[in-house]
C-alpha positions as CSV (number, residue, x, y, z in Angstrom):
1,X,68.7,-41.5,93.5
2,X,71.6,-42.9,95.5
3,X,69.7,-46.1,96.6
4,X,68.8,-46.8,92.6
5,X,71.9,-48.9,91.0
6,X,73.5,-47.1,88.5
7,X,73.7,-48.7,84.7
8,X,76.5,-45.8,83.9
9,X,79.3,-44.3,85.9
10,X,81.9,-41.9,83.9
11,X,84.3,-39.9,85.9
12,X,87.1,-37.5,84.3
13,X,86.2,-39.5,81.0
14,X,87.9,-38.9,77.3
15,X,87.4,-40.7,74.2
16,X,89.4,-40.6,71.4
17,X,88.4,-40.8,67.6
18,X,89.0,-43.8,65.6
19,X,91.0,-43.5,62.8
20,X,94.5,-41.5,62.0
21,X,94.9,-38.5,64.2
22,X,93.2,-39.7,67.1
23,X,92.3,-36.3,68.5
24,X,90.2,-35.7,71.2
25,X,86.5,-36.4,70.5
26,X,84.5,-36.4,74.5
27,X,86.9,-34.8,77.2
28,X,86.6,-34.5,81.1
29,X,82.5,-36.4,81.0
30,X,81.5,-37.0,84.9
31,X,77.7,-38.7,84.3
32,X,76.0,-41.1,86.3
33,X,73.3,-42.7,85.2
34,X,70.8,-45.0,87.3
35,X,68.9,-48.0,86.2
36,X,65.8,-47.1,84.6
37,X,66.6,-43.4,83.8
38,X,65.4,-41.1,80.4
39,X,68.1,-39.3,79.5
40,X,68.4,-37.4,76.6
41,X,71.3,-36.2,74.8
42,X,71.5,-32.4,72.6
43,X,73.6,-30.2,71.1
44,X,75.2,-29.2,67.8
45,X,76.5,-31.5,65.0
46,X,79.7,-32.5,65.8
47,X,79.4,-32.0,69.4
48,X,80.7,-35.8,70.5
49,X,76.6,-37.2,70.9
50,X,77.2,-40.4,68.5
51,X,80.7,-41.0,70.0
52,X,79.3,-40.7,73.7
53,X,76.6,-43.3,72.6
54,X,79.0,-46.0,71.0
55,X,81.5,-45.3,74.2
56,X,78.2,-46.5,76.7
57,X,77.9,-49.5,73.9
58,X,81.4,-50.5,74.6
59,X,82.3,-50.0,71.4
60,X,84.9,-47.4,71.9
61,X,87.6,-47.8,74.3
62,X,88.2,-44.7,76.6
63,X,91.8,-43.3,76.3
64,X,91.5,-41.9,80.2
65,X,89.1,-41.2,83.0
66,X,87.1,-44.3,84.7
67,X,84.2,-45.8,83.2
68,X,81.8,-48.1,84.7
69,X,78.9,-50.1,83.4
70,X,76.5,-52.1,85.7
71,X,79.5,-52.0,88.3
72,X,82.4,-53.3,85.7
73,X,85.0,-51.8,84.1
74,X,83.9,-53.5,80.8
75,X,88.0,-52.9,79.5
76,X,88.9,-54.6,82.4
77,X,87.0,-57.5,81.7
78,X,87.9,-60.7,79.9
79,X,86.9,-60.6,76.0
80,X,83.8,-63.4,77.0
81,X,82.8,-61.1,79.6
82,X,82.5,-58.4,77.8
83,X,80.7,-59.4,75.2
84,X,78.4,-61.4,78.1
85,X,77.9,-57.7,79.1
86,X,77.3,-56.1,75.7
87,X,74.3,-58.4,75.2
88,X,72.5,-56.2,78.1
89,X,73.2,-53.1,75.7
90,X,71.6,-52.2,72.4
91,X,72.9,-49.3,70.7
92,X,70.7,-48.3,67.3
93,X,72.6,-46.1,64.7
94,X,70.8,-43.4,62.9
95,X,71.5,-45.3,60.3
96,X,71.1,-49.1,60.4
97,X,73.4,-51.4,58.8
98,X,71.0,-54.1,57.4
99,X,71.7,-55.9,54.8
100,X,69.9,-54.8,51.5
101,X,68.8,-58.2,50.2
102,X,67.4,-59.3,53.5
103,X,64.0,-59.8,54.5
104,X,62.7,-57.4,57.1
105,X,61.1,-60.3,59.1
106,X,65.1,-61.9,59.2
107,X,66.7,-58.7,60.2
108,X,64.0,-57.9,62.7
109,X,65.0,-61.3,64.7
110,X,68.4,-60.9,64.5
111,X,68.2,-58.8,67.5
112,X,67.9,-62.6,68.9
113,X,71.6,-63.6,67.6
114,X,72.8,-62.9,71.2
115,X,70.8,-65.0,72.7
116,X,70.5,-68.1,70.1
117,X,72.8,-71.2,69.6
118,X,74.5,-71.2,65.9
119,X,72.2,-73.4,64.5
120,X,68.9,-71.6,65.6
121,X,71.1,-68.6,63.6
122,X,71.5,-70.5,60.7
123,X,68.1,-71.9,60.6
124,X,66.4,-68.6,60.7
125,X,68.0,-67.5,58.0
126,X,66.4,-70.1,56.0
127,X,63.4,-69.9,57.8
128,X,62.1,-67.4,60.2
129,X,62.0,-68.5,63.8
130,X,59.3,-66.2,65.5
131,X,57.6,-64.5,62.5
132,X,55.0,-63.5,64.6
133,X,57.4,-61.6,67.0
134,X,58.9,-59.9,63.9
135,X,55.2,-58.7,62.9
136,X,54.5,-57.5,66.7
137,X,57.5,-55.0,66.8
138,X,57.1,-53.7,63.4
139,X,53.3,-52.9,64.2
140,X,54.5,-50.8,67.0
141,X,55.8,-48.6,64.8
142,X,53.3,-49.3,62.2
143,X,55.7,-51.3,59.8
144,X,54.0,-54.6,60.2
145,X,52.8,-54.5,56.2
146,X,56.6,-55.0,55.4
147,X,57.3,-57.8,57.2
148,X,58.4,-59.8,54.5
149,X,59.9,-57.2,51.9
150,X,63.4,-56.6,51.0
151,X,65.0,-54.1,52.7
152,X,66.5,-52.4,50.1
153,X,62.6,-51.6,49.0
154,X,62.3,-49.5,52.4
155,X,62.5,-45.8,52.4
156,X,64.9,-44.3,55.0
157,X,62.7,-43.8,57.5
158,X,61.4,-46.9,57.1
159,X,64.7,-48.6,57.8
160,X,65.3,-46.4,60.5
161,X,62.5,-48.0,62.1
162,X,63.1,-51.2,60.9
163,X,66.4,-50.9,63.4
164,X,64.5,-50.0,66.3
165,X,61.8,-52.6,65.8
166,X,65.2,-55.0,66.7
167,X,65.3,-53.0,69.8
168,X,62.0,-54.2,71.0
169,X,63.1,-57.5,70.2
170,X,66.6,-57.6,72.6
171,X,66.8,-58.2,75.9
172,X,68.6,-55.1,76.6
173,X,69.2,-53.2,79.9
174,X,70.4,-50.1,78.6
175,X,68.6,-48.9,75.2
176,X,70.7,-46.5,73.3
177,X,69.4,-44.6,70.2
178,X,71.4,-42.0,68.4
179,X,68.7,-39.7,66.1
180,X,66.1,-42.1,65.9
181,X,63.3,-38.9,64.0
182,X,65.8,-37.6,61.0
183,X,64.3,-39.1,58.7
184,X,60.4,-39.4,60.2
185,X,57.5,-36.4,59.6
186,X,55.8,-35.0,62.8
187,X,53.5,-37.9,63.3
188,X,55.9,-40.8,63.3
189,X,58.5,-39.1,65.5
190,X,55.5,-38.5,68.4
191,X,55.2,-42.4,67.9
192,X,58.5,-43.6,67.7
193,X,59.4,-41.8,70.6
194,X,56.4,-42.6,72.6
195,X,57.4,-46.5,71.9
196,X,60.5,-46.4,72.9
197,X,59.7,-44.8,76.2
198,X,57.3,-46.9,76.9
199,X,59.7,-50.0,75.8
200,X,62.1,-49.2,78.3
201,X,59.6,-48.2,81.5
202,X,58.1,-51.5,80.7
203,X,61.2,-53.8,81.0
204,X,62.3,-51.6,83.2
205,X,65.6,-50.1,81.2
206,X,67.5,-47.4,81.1
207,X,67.0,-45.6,77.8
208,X,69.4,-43.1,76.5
209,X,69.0,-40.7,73.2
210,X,70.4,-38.5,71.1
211,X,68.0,-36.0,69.5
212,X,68.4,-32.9,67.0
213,X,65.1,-32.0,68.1
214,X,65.3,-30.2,70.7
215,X,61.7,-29.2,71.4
216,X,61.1,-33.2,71.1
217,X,64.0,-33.9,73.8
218,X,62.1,-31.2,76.0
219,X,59.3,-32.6,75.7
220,X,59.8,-36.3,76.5
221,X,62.6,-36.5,78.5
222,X,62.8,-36.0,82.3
223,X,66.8,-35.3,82.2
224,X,68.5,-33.4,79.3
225,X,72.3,-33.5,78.6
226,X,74.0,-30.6,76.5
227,X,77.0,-31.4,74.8
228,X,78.9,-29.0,72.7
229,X,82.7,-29.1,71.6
230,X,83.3,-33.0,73.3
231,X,82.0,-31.3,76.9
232,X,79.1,-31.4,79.1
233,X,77.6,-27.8,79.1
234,X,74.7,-28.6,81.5
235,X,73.1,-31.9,82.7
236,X,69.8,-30.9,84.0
237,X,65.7,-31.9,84.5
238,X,64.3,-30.2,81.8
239,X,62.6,-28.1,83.7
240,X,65.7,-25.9,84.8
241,X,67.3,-26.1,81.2
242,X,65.8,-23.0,79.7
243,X,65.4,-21.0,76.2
244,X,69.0,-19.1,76.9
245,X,70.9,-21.7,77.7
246,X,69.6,-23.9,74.5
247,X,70.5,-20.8,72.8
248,X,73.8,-20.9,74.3
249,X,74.3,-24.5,73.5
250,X,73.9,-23.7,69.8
251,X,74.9,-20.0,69.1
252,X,77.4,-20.8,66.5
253,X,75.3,-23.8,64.5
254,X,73.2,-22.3,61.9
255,X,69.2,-23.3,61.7
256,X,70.8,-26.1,59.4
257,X,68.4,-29.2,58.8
258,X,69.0,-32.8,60.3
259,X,72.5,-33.7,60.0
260,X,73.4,-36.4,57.5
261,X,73.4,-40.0,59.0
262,X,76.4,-40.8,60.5
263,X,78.1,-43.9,60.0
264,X,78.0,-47.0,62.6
265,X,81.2,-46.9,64.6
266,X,83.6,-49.3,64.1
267,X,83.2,-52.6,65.6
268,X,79.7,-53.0,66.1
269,X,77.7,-55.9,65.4
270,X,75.7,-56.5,62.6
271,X,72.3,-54.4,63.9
272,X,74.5,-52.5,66.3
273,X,73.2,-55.1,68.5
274,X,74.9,-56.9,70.9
């Protein structure tokens, strides 16, 4: 894959958490990741999956290592820049912050904020710019009968689709989706998952996700990541990443259920999309 360009390079990487303390949340991460790539990301709760995510959305600042993103250093970049890069990244929360007394329909198109002028902004909240673009991505993950309701009428796994129907609606170069099924029955998770491949093989992205699932990561994703305890265990097609070793990767995490959604991380844009 040396010819492919890479959307992510991270060499000798660690992340901090936010907050007091500050201790160590992702330490010593070496990934590369080329354009286009499906990369899924496992391992226990706690392991650093969300934090990894939000650190490719440039919304956490490494404390050492180097970090590269489409060729830039995005902290080396002017604040303009940055944010000129951010719009080629959409990063969906578990959870998605919308705003309870909006209509679907508006928080579907703000995935478009990065690319309107204010006043188109401002307008569609008033008024809907591209409805019908709003219905499209719903139906794709067969939401388009809730186009216009409230979204605090949504269940949660409606809203977690809700968020990813934004996705479809970016123009993002590197999708990334942190436990996109913990709140969606058998079905739905086929479906959702099946979308978003398909998204990103269509516009050509690089799509990157973090899964509790494990037989689901296995069985959609070409390239697995393990990640226990802030460190890469194995990065491996899934054909070499066998029963023992997923075993290994969780021997001290009980057969709990889904972990509870985890908040956004700090500084993201409303939608986590920027």
């Amino acid at each position: 894959m040396s010819h492919i360009p890479a959307s992510y390079r991270l060499q000798g990487l660690t992340v901090r958490h936010a907050g007091a303390g500050r201790a160590v949340a992702l330490r010593d991460i070496d990934l590369a990741i080329a354009q286009g790539e499906q990369v899924a990301l496992i391992g226990p709760s706690g392991a650093g999956k969300t934090t990894l995510l939000a650190t490719l959305a440039c919304a956490h600042r490494p404390a050492g290592g180097r970090f590269a993103v489409f060729g830039f250093d995005p902290w080396a970049l002017s604040e303009g820049r940055r944010q000129r890069l951010r719009g080629q990244l959409f990063l969906a929360p578990q959870t998605p912050p919308l705003p309870p007394r909006q209509r679907v329909v508006t928080a579907v198109l703000a995935a478009r904020l990065p690319q309107w002028t204010l006043w188109q902004a401002l307008l569609s909240l008033l008024k809907p710019q591209d409805p019908d673009a709003a219905w499209a991505a719903l139906a794709r993950f067969q939401l388009g009968d809730k186009l216009y309701a409230r979204v605090d009428r949504l269940s949660g796994g409606e809203r977690q689709r809700c968020g990813l129907a934004r996705l479809l609606l970016s123009n993002a170069q590197a999708l990334l989706v942190d436990e996109p099924l913990s709140a969606l029955d058998p079905s739905l998770s086929q479906l959702t998952l099946n979308t978003l491949r398909e998204e990103a093989a269509a516009r050509g992205a690089t799509l990157i996700c973090s899964l509790h699932q494990v037989d689901m990561a296995r069985a959609h994703f070409p390239r697995i990541v393990g990640l226990k305890d802030g460190r890469i265990v194995f990065d491996l097609p899934r054909e070499a990443v066998s029963d023992a070793m997923i075993a290994a990767l969780y021997q001290n995490e009980t057969a709990a259920p889904s972990p509870a959604p985890s908040a956004p991380a700090p500084g993201l844009a409303v939608g986590a999309c920027f």
